[in-house]
C-alpha positions as CSV (number, residue, x, y, z in Angstrom):
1,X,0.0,0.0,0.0
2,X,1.7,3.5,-1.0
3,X,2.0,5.7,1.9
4,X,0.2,8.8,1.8
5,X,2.0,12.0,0.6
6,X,-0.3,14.1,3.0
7,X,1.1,12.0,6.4
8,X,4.6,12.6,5.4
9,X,6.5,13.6,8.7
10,X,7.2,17.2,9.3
11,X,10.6,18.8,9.1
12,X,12.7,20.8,11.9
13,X,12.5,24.3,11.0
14,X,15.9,25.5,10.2
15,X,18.2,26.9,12.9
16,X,20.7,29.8,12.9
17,X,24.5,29.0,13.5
18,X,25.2,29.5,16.8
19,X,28.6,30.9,15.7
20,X,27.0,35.1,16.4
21,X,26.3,33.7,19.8
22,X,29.3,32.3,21.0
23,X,31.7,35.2,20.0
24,X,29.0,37.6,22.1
25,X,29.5,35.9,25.1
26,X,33.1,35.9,24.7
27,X,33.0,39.8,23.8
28,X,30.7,40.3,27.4
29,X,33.0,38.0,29.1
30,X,36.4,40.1,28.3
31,X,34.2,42.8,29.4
32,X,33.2,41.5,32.3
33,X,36.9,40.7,33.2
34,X,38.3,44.2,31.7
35,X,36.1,46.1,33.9
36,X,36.8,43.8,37.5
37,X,40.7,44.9,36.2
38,X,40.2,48.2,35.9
39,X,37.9,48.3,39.2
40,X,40.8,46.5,41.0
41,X,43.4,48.7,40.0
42,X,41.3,51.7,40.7
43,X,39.7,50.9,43.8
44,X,41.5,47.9,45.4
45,X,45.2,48.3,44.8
46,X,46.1,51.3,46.0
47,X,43.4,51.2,48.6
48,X,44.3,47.7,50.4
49,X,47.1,46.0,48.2
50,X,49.5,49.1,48.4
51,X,49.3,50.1,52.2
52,X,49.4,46.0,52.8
53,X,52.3,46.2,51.2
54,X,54.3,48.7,52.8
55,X,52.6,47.7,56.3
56,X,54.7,44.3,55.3
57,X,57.7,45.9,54.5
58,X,57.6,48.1,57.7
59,X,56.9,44.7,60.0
60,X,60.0,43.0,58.3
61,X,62.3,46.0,58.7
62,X,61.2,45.9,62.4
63,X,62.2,42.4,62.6
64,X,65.7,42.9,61.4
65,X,66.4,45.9,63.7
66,X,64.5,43.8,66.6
67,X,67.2,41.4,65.9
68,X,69.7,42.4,65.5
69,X,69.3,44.9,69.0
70,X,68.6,41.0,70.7
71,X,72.2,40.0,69.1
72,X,74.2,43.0,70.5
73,X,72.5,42.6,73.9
74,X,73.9,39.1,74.2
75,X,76.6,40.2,73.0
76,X,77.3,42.8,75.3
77,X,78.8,40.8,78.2
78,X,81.6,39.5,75.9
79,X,82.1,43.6,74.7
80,X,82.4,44.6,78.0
81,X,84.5,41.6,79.1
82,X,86.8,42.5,75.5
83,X,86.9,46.0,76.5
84,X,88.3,45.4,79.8
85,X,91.1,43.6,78.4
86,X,91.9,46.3,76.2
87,X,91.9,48.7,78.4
88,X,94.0,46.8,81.2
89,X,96.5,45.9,78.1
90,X,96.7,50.0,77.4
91,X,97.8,50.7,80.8
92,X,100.4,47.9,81.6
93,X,101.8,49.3,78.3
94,X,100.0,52.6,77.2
95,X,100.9,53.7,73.6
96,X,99.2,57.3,73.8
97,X,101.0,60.0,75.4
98,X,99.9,60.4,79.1
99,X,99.7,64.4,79.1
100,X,96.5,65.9,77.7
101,X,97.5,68.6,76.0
102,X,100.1,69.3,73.0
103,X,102.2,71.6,75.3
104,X,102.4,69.2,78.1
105,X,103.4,66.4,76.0
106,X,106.3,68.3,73.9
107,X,107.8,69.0,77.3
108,X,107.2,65.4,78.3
109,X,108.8,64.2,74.6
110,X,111.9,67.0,75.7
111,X,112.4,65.2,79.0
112,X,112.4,62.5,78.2
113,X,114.7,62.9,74.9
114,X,117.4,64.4,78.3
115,X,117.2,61.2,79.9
116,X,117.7,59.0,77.7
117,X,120.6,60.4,76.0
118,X,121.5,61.1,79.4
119,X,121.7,57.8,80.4
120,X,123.3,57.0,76.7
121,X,126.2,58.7,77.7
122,X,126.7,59.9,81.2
123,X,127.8,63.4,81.4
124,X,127.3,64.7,77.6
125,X,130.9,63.3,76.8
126,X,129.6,61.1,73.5
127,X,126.9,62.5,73.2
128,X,124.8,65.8,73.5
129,X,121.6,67.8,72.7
130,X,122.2,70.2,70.3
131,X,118.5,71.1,69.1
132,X,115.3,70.4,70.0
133,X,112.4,72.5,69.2
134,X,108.9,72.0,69.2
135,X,107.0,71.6,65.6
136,X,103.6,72.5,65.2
137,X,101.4,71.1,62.4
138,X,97.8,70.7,61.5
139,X,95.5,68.6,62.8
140,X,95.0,65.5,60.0
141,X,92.8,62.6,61.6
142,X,91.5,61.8,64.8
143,X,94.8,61.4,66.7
144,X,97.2,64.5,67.0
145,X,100.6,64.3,66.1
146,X,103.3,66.2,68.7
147,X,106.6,67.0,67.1
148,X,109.9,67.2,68.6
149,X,112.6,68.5,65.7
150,X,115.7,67.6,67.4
151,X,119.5,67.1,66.6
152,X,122.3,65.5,68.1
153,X,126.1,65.1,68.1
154,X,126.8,61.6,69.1
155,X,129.1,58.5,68.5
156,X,127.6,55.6,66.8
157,X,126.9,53.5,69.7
158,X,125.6,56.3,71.8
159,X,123.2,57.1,68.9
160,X,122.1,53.5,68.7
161,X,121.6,53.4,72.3
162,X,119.4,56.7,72.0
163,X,117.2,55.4,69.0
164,X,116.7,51.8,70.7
165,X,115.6,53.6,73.5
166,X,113.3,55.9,72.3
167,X,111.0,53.4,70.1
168,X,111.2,50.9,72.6
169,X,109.9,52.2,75.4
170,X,106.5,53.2,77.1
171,X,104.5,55.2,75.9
172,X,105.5,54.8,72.3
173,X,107.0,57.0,70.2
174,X,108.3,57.4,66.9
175,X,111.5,58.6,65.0
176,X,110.9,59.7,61.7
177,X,112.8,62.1,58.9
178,X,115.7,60.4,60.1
179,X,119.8,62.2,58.7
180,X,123.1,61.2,59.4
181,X,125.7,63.4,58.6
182,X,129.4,61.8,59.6
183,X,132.0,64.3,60.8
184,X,135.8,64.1,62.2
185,X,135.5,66.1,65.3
186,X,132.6,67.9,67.1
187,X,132.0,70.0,69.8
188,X,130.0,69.1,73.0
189,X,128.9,71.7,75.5
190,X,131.9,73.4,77.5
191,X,134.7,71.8,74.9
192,X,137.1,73.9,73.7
193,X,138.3,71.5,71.0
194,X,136.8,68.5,69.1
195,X,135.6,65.7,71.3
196,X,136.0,62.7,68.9
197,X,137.0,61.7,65.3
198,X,134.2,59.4,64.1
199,X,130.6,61.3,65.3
200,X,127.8,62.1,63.5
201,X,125.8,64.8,63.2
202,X,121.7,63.4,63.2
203,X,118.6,65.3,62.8
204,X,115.5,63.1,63.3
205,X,111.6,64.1,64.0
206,X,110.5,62.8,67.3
207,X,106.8,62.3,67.4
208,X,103.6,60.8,69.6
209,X,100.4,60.6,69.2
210,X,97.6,62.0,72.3
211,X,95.3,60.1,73.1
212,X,91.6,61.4,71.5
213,X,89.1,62.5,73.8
214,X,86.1,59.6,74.5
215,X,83.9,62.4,74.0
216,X,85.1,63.8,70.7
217,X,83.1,63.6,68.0
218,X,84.5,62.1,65.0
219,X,85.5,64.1,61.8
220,X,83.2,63.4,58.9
221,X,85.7,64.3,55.8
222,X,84.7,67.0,53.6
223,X,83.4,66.6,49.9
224,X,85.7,67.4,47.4
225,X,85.3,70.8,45.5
């Protein structure tokens, strides 16, 4: 039996792609997320992110300092305890000069210049003061400088014997711009005629260093011009 044209089964209607559809969600979705961006970096970043940020920041920096203030108080005993040798080193053998003033301490650098070549050579006979005068110079650094110019006439040992004991001793000082000049005969104080046939005629800087004040400040240097 032929079927019957007029019970044929009805079509779908067509449909429209769905591609329009898609690519509009897509377009309000980057919207969507554009505008959350832009309302974040307007609104929530340097609202909240920014001062959390440097509230962090400021928290950590106050943990290093807090630590490292805990690690200098345990430390302190073992300063103190350092210190205290130091200090009891210094004054079983002090290298500062004792006086606390420039002019003290150039006569205490002149007395003591006398007594050693005194005891170099017992009544000036190998060995005499000729010189000694006081030389002034600028402040450089934290520790000043006294200056003693001074120039002898002695014999080679006696001179030896003055030198040896001048750095070696306590408080320390220094010999420095050191000249040796050799000469047949001199003259010692109260000689009428040469004294020996081999001395030399020395010129040397004798210098110490004064011990700075614990309440000076410290010189910042100055910027170059």
């Amino acid at each position: 039996m032929a079927a019957d044209p007029t019970h044929a089964r009805p079509q779908a209607p067509a449909t429209t792609p769905s591609r329009g559809i898609g690519r509009d969600q897509w377009l309000a979705l980057g919207l969507l997320l554009a505008a959350l961006l832009l309302g974040y970096l307007v609104l929530v970043h340097p609202w909240f992110t920014v001062p959390l940020m440097d509230a962090n920041e400021r928290v950590a920096s106050l943990q290093q300092r807090e630590l490292r203030q805990r690690m200098q108080l345990e430390q302190a005993p073992q300063v103190q305890q350092r210190l205290a040798q130091v200090r009891a080193q210094q004054a079983r053998s002090p290298g500062f000069l004792p006086e606390s003033s420039a002019e003290l301490a150039t006569a205490g650098l002149v007395q003591r210049l006398e007594r050693v070549v005194a005891e170099a050579s017992p009544g000036n006979r190998s060995c005499a003061i000729s010189n000694r005068s006081p030389l002034s110079e600028p402040r450089r650094d934290r520790y000043a400088r006294v200056v003693v110019q001074v120039r002898l006439r002695c014999g080679t040992p006696e001179l030896l014997s003055v030198l040896y004991a001048l750095e070696a001793g306590t408080p320390r000082l220094f010999v420095g711009n050191l000249n040796l000049l050799s000469s047949r005969g001199y003259f010692l104080p109260g000689a009428n005629q040469p004294s020996g046939d081999g001395g030399l005629d020395v010129s040397f800087d004798l210098y110490g260093y004064l011990r700075p004040s614990p309440n000076a400040a410290p010189e910042v240097p100055r910027a170059p011009r």
